[in-house]
N, C-alpha and C positions, 0 to 999 in steps of 0.2 A: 541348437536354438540360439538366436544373437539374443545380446542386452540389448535392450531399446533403454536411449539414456532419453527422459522426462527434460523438456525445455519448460519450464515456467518461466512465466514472466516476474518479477522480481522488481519492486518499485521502491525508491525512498522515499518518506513521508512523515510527516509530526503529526502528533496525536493532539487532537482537539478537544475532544470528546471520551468522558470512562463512564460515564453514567451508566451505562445499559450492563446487564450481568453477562461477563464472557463478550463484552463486545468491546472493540473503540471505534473510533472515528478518525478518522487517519485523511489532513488533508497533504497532495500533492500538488506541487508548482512547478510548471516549466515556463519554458521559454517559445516562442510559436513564432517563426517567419514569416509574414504576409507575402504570399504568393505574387502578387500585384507591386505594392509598392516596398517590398526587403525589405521591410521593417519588423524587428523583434518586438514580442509583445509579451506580457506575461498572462499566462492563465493559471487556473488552479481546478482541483475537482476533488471532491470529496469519496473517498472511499469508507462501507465498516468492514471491520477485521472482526475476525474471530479471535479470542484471548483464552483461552483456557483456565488461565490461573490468572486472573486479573492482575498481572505485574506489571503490566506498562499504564500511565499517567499520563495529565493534561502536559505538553513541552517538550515529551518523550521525540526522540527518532527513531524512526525504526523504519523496518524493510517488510512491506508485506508482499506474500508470495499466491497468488491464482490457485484456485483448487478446486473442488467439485461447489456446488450450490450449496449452501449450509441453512440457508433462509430464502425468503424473497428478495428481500437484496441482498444479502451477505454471500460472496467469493472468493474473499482473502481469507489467510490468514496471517493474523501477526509476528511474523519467526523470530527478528531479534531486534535489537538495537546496537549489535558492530559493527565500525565504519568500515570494517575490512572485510564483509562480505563486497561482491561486485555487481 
């Protein structure tokens, strides 16, 4: 039987928000091309993580990674904050 190796998606993000028990708020920014006139734009969008051990904070980075549904909105979880994952 093969390994199926697991592709999550895997995002960088700062923590907004710790309020909630076991959750943050984790916004993401990139950068968006306009298809029409090539111009870079920035957006942002908010995702919550799941935090198990409420160790990450409002300034935090961190890397949240895609996972089964955990709430109504909540998808992520929060893995870590090292610049040396990729």
């Amino acid at each position: 039987m093969e390994n199926k190796i697991s592709k999550k998606r895997s995002i960088k993000g700062t923590v907004v928000s710790d309020k909630m028990d076991k959750t943050v708020t984790v916004v993401v920014n990139k950068y968006v091309k306009d298809p029409k006139y090539k111009k870079f734009y920035k957006t942002s969008k908010k995702y919550k993580a799941h935090d198990e051990k409420n160790q990450f904070h409002v300034g935090d980075v961190v890397y949240i990674e895609e996972s089964k549904p955990i709430s109504k909105d909540k998808h992520f979880i929060a893995v870590s904050n090292k610049e040396s994952k990729a």
